[in-house]
RODO-2510 file (C-alpha; in nm, 4 decimals, decimal comma):
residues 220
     n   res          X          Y          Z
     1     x    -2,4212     0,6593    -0,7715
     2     x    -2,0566     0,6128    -0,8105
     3     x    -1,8517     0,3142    -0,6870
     4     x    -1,6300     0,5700    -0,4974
     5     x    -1,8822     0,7245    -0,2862
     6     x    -1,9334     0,6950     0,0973
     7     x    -1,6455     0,5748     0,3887
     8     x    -1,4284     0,3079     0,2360
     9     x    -1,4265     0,0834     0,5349
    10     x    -1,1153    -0,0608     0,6521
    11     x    -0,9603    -0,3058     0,9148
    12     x    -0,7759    -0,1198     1,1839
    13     x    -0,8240     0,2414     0,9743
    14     x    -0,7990     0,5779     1,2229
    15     x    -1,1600     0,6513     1,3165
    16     x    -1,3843     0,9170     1,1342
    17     x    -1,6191     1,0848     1,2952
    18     x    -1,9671     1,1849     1,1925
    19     x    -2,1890     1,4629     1,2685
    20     x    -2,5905     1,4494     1,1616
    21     x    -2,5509     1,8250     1,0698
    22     x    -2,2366     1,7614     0,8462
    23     x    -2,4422     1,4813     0,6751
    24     x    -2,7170     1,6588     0,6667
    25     x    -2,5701     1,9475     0,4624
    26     x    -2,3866     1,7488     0,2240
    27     x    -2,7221     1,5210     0,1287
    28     x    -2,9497     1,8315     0,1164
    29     x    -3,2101     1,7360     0,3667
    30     x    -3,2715     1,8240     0,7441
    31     x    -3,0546     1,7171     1,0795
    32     x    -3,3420     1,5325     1,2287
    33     x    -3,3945     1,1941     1,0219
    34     x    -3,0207     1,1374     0,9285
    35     x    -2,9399     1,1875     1,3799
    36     x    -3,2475     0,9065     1,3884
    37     x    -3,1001     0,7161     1,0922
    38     x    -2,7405     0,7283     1,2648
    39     x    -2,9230     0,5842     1,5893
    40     x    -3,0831     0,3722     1,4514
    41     x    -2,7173     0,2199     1,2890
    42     x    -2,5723     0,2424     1,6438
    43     x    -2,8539    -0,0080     1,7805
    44     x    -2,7793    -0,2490     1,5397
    45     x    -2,3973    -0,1669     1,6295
    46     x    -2,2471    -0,0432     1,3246
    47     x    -2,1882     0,3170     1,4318
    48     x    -2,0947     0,4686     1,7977
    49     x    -2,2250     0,7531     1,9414
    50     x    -1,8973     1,0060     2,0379
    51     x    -2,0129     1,2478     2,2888
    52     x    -2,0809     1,5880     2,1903
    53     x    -1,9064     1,4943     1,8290
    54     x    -2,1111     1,3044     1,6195
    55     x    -2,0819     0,9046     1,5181
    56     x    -1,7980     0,6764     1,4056
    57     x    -1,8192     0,3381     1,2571
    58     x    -1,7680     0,0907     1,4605
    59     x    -1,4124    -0,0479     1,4365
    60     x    -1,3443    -0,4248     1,3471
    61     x    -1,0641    -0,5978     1,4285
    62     x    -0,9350    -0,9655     1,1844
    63     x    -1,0098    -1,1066     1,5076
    64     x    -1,4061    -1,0018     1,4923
    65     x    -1,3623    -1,0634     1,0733
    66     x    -1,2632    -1,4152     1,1475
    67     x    -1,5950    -1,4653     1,3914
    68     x    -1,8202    -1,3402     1,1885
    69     x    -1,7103    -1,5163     0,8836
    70     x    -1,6727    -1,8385     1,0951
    71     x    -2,0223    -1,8010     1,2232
    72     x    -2,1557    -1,7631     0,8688
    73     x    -1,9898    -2,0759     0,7434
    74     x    -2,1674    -2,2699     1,0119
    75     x    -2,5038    -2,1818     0,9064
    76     x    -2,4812    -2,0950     0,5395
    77     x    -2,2172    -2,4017     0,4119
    78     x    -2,4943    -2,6483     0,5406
    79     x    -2,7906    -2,4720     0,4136
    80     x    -2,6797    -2,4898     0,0535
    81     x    -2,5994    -2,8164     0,0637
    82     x    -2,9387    -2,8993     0,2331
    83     x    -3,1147    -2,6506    -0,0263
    84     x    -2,9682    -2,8348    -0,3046
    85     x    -3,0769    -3,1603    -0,2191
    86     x    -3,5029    -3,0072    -0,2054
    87     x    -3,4993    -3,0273    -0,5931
    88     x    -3,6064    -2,6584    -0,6080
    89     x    -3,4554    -2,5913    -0,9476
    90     x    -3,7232    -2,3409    -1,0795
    91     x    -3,6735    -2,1212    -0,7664
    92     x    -3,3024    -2,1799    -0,8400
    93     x    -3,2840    -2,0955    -1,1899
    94     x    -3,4910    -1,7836    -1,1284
    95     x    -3,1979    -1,6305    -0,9286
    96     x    -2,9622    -1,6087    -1,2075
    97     x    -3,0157    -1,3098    -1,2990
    98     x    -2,9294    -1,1860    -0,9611
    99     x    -2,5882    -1,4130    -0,9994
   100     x    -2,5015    -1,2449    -1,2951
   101     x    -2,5653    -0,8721    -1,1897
   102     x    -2,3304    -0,9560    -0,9646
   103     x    -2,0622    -1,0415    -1,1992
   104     x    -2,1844    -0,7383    -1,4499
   105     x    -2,1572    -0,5292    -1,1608
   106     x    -1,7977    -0,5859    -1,0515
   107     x    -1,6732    -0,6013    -1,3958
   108     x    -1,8233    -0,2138    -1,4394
   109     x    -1,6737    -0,1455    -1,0603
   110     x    -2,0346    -0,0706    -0,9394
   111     x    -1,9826    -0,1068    -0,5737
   112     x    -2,3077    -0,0119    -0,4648
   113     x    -2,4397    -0,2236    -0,7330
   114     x    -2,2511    -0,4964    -0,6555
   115     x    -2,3238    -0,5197    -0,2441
   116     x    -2,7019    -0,4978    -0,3462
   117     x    -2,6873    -0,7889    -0,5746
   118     x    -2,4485    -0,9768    -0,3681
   119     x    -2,6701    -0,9594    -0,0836
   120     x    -3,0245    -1,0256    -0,2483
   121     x    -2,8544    -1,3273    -0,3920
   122     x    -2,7384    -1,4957    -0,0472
   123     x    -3,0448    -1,3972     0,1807
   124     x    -3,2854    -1,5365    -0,1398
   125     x    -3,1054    -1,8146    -0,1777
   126     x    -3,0925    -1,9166     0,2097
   127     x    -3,4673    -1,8103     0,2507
   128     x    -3,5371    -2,1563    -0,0149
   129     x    -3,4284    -2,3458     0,3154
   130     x    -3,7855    -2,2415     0,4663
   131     x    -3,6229    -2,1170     0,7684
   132     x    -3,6873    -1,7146     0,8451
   133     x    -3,5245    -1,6753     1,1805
   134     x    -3,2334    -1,8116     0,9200
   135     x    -3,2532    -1,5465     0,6828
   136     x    -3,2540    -1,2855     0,8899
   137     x    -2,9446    -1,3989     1,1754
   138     x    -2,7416    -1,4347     0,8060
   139     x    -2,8517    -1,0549     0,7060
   140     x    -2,7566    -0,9618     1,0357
   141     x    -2,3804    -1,0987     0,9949
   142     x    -2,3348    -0,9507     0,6916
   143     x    -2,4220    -0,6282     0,8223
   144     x    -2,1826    -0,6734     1,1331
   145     x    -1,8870    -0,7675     0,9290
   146     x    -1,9628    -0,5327     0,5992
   147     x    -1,7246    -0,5731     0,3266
   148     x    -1,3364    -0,3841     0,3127
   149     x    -1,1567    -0,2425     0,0763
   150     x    -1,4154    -0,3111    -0,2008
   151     x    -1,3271    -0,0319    -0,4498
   152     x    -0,9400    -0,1639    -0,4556
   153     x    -1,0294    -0,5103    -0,5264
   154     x    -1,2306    -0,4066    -0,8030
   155     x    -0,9573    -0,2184    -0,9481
   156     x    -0,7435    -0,5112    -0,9289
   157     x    -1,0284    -0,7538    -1,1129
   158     x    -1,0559    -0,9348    -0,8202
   159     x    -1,3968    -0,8704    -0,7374
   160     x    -1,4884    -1,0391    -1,0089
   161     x    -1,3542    -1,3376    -0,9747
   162     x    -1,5186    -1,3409    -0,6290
   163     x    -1,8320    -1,2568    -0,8004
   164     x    -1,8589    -1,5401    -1,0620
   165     x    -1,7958    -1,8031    -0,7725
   166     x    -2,1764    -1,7127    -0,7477
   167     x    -2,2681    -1,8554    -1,0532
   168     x    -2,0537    -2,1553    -1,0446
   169     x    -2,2516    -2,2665    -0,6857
   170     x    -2,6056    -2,1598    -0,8673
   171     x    -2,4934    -2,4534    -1,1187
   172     x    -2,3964    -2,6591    -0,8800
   173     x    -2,7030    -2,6605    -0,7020
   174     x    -2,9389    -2,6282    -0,9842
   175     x    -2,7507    -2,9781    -1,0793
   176     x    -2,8443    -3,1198    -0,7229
   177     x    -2,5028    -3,1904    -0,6323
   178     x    -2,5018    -3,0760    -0,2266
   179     x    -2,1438    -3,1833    -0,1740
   180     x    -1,9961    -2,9689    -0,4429
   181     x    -2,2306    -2,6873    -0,3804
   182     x    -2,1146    -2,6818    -0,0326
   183     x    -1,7492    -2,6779    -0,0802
   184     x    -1,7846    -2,3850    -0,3193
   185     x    -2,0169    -2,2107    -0,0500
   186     x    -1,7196    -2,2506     0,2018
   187     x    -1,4428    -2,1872    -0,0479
   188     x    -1,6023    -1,8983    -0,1608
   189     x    -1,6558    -1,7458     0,1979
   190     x    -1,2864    -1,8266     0,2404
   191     x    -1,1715    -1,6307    -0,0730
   192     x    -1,3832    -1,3452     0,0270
   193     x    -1,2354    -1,3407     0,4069
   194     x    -0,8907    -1,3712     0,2616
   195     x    -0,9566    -1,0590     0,0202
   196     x    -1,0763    -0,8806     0,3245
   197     x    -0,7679    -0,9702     0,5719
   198     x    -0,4826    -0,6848     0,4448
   199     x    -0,1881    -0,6150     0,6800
   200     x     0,0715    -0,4901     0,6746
   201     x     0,4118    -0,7286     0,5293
   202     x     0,6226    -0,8617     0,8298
   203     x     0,9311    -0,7068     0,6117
   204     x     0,8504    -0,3452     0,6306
   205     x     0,8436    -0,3220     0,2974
   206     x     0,5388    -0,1679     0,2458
   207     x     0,3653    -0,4599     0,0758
   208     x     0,0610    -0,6499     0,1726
   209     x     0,0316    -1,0266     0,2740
   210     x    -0,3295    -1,1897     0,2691
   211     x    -0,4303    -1,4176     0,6078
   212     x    -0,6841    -1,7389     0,4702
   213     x    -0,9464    -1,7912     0,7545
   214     x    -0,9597    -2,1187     0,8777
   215     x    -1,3495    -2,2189     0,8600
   216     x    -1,4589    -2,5729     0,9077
   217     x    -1,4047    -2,8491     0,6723
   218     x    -1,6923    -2,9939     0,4957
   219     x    -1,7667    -3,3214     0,5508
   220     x    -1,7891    -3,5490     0,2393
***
């Protein structure tokens, strides 16, 4: 599938709107399953019904960016640094090659390839913790807060400097080290967040300034 298919999501953007017939005709397959799979995307709140019209994703504002990112830094910044410290390097080692599909993935601008990878890696690497209920709040976050403007990082080589940040915390905790591995956890959530948050430049110029997140500071 190519990198440029489907909505590119972005913060703020003017609302699209949907309709399971539309979809339905373009994909080649009946009304019926994509109206239940579009339902089934508003219950977990990604979409909105619009009356009579069809669906829209549901808009995000930095505000709900920040939260969610926030929120994720609580429980996954910990976790790593807890997961490193169980001396699972077998189970650690064996998700490298997950790591670097990642990397191979934004290097070719793979998008869809990439968001696979990128989230097998995080929700197999958190379920080493032990902890399901874990696992699956995490995989719900992600899907709340998606990821923006993915196919114009990647044309900028951005995305893959995000996406070796993965390998360089698989080292880290394959070498035990749980402070390390946690400050690369956060700084990597941080760099991600920051790649998300484009505005527009307080000059009028047209440009683009980036807003950091502030997530919590790990503790040494």
């Amino acid at each position: 599938m190519s990198s440029s298919s489907g909505p590119e999501w972005s913060v703020g953007a003017r609302p699209v709107i949907y309709s399971a017939p539309a979809l339905a005709a373009e994909f080649g397959v009946s009304a019926t399953p994509v109206r239940e799979a579009m339902l089934d995307l508003a219950r977990e709140g990604l979409v909105e019904a619009v009356r009579n019209k069809g669906f829209r994703i549901t808009e995000l504002t930095e505000q709900d960016l920040d939260d969610f990112t926030e929120l994720r830094a609580m429980i996954e910044v910990p976790t790593v640094g807890r997961i490193a410290r169980m001396g699972k390097t077998s189970e650690l080692k064996a998700l490298r090659p997950l790591a670097l599909a990642i990397v191979a993935a934004a290097a070719e601008h793979d998008i869809i390839g990439y968001l696979e990878a990128d989230r097998r890696f995080h929700l197999e690497l958190l379920g080493l913790a032990g902890n399901r209920r874990l696992v699956e709040e995490v995989g719900n976050l992600r899907k709340r807060s998606r990821l923006f403007g993915l196919n114009r990082l990647a044309a900028q080589a951005q995305l893959v400097t995000s996406a070796e940040e993965h390998v360089q915390l698989l080292d880290l905790l394959i070498a035990g080290d749980a402070q390390r591995a946690e400050t690369c956890m956060l700084a990597h959530m941080s760099h991600v967040r920051s790649l998300w948050a484009e505005e527009e430049d307080d000059t009028g110029a047209g440009g683009v300034r980036i807003r950091r997140v502030s997530l919590p500071v790990a503790e040494a």
